[in-house]
C-alpha positions as CSV (number, residue, x, y, z in Angstrom):
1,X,-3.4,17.2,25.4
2,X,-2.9,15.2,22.3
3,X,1.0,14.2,21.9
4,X,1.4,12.9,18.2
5,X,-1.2,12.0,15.3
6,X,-0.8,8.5,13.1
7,X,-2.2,8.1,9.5
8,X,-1.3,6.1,6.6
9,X,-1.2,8.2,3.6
10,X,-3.2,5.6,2.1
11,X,-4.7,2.8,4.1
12,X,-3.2,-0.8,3.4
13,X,-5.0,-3.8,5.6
14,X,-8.3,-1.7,5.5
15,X,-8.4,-2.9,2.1
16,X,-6.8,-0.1,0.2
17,X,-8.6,2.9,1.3
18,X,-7.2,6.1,-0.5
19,X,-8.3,9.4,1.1
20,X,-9.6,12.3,-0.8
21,X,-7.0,14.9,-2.5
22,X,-5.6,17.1,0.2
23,X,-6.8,15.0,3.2
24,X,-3.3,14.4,3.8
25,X,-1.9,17.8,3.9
26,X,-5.2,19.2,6.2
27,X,-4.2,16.8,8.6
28,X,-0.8,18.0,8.9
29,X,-2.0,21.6,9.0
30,X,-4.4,20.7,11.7
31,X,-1.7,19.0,13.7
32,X,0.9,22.0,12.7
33,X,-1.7,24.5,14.3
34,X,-2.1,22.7,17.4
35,X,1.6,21.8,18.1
36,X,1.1,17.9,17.8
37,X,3.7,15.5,16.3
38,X,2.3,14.4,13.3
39,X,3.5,10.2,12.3
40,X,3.6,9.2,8.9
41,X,3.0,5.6,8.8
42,X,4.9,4.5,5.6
43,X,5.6,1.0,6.3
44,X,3.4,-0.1,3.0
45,X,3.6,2.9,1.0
46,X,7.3,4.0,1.5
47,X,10.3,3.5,-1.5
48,X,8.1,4.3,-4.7
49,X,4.5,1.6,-3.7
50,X,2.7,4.4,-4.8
51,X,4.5,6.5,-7.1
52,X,6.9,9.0,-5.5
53,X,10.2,7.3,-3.1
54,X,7.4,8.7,0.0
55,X,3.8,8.5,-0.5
56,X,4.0,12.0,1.9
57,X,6.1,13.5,-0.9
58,X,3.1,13.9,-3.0
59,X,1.1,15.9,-1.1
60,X,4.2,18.0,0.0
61,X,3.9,16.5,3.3
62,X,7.2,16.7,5.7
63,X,5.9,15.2,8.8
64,X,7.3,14.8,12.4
65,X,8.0,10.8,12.1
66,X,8.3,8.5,9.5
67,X,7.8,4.4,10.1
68,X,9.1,2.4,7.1
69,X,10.1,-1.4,6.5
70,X,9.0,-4.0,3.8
71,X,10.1,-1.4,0.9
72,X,13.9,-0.7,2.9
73,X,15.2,-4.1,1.7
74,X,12.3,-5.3,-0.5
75,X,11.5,-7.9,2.2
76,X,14.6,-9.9,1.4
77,X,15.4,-9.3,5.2
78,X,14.1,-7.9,7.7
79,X,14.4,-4.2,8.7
80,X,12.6,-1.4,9.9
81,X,13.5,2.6,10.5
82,X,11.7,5.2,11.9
83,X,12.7,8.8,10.1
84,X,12.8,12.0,12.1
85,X,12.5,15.6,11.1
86,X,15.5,18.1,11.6
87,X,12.8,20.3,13.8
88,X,12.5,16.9,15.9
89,X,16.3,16.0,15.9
90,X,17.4,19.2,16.7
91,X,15.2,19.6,19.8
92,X,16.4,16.0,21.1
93,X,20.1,16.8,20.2
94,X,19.5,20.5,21.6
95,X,18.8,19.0,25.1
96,X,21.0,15.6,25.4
97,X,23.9,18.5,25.1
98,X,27.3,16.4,24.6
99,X,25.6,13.2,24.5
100,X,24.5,10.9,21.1
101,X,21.2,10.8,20.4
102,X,20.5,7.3,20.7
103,X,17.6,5.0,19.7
104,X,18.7,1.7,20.1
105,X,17.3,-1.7,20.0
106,X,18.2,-5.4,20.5
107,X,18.7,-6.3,16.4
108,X,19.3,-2.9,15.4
109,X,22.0,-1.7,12.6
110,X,22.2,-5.9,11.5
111,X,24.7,-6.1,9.2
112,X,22.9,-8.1,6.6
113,X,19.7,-6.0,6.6
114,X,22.1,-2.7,6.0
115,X,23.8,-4.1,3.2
116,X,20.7,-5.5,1.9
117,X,19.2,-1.7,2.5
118,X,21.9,0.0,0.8
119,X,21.4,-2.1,-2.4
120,X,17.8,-1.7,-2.6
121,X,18.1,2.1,-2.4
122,X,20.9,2.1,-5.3
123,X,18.2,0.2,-7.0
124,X,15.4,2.6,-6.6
125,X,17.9,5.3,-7.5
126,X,19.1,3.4,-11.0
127,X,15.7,3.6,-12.5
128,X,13.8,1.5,-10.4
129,X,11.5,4.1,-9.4
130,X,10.9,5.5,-12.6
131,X,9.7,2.0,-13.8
132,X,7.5,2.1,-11.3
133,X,5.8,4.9,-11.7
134,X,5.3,3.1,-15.4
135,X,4.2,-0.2,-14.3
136,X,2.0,1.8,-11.5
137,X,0.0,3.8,-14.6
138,X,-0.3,1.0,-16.5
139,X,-2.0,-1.5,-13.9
140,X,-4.5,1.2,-12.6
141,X,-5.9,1.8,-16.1
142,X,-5.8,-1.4,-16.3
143,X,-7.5,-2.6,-13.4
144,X,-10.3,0.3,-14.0
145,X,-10.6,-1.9,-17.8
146,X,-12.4,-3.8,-15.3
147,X,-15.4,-1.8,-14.0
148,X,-17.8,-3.7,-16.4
149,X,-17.1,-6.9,-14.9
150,X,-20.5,-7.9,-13.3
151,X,-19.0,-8.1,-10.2
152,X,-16.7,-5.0,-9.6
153,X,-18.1,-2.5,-7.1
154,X,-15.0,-0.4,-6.7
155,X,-11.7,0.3,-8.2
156,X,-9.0,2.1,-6.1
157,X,-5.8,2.5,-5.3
158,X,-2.4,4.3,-6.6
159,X,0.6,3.8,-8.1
160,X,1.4,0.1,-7.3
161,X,-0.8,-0.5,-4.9
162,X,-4.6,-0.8,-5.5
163,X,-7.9,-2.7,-4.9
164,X,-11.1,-4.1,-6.7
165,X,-13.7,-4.6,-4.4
166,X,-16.4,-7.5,-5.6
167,X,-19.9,-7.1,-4.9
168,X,-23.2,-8.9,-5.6
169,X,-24.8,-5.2,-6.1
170,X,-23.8,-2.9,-7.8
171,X,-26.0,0.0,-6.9
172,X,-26.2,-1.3,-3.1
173,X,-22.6,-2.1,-3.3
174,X,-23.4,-5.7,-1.5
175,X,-20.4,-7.6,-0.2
176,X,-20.0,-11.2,-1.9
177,X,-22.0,-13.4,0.6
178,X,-20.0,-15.1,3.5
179,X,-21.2,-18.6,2.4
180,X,-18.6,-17.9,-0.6
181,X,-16.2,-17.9,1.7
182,X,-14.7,-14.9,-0.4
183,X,-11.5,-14.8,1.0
184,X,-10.6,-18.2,0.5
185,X,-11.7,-19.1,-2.4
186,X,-10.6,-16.1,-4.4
187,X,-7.4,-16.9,-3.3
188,X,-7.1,-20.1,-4.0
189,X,-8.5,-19.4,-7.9
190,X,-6.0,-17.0,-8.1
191,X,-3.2,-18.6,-6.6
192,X,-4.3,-21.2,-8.7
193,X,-4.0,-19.0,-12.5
194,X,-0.8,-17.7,-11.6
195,X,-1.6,-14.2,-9.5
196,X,-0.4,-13.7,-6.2
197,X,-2.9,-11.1,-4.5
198,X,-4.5,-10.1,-1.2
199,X,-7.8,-11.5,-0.6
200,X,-9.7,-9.6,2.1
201,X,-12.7,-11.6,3.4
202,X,-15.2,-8.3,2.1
203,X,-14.1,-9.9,-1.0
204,X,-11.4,-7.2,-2.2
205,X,-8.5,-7.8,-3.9
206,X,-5.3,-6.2,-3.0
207,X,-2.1,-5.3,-5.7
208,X,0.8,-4.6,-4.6
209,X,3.3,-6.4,-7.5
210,X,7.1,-5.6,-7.5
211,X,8.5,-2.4,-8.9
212,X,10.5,-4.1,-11.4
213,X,7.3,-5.1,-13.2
214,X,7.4,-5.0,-17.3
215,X,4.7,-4.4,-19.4
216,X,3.8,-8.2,-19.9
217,X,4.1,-8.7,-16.2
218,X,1.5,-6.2,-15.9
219,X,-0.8,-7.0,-18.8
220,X,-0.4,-10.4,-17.5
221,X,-2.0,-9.5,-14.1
222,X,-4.7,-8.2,-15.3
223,X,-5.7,-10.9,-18.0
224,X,-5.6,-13.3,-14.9
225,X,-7.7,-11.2,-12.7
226,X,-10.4,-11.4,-15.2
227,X,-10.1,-14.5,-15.0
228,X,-10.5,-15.3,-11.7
229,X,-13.5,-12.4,-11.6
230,X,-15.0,-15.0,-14.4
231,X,-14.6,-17.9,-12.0
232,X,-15.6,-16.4,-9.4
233,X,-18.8,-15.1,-10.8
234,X,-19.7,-19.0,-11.6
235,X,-20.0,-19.8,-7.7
236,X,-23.0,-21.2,-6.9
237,X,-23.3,-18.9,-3.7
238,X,-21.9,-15.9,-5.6
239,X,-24.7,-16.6,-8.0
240,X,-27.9,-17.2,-5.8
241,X,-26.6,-13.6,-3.7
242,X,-27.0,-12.0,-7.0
243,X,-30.2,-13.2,-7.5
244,X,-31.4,-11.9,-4.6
């Protein structure tokens, strides 16, 4: 018998792979019908990366479990949570009678990483969110500005979180060549006009700026991604793939 279920709303380290509308909430229906505990992995999308303060929230998702960090305190320190549902709570609480439900571990409630918590969540309460949401519209038009560029295959993502995936193809949608040591090297061009991304080795590159963002920060992403997708289409091992 199958215990609990674990999905990312959208999937982060897979290179930004965002599932069709309603995916989310079938898979909770699925695990609703068959009684198994259904795990929302938020610890990339949680506290507004892709819009809403849960990525769950916008599919009207409530699930069983919910496993945060990096968002909680903005990475300034480190902390993690794991959310539970009233129906989940209540059926602990209901059987530890008298007794605390308790979850403890060796670093947890740290001092420093609550207060630090506390003040990010003010944050994303003051407006932070709702600039967000903003700065999230703008870059994904933005980025999909893009889809001329010789060697975009794919645009994707949500919110402040998204991907361009680079190909040599296209039609074929063929991976930039390993001799272009893609990971690397886009990196490093980036790194190296000012943009701080993810470069998968597939050749994708991952957003996932700060909240606070303005419109120049944004505009300013984008006008060095082109660049870098200009450099980049000048390697000489980029090049001979292409010719291919």
């Amino acid at each position: 018998r199958v215990a609990a279920f674990y999905a990312e709303p959208i999937q982060g380290s897979g290179g930004v792979l965002v599932p069709p509308t309603g995916w989310l909430k079938a898979l909770h229906a699925v695990c609703k019908e068959h009684d198994i505990l259904f795990v929302a992995d938020e610890v990339i999308t949680a506290f507004g990366r892709t819009g809403p303060l849960f990525a769950c929230d916008e599919d009207d998702v409530v699930p069983d479990f919910m496993t945060t960090a990096k968002g909680l305190t903005s990475g300034y320190v480190p902390m993690g949570a794991v959310f539970m549902s009233d129906r989940v709570y209540n059926t602990i609480a209901d059987g530890a009678g008298k007794a605390p439900v308790g979850h403890g571990y060796t670093y947890s409630a740290h001092p420093v990483s609550a207060a630090v918590g506390l003040e990010c969540l003010s944050l994303y309460e003051g407006g932070l969110l709702e600039n967000g949401r903003k700065a999230g519209k703008r870059l994904m038009e933005g980025l999909r500005s893009l889809a001329d560029h010789p060697l975009v295959g794919d645009i994707r993502g949500r919110g402040m979180l998204a991907a361009v995936e680079l190909v040599t193809d296209k039609e074929r949608k063929t991976p930039l060549p390993v001799a272009a040591d893609p990971g690397r090297r886009i990196f490093d061009r980036a790194w190296a006009n000012g943009l701080v991304i993810r470069a998968f080795n597939s050749g994708i590159l991952g957003y996932a700026p700060p909240l606070c963002c303005t419109e120049d920060d944004i505009d300013g992403i984008l006008e060095r991604t082109r660049m870098t997708l200009d450099q980049t289409l000048e390697d000489k091992d980029v090049r001979a793939a292409m010719k291919r």
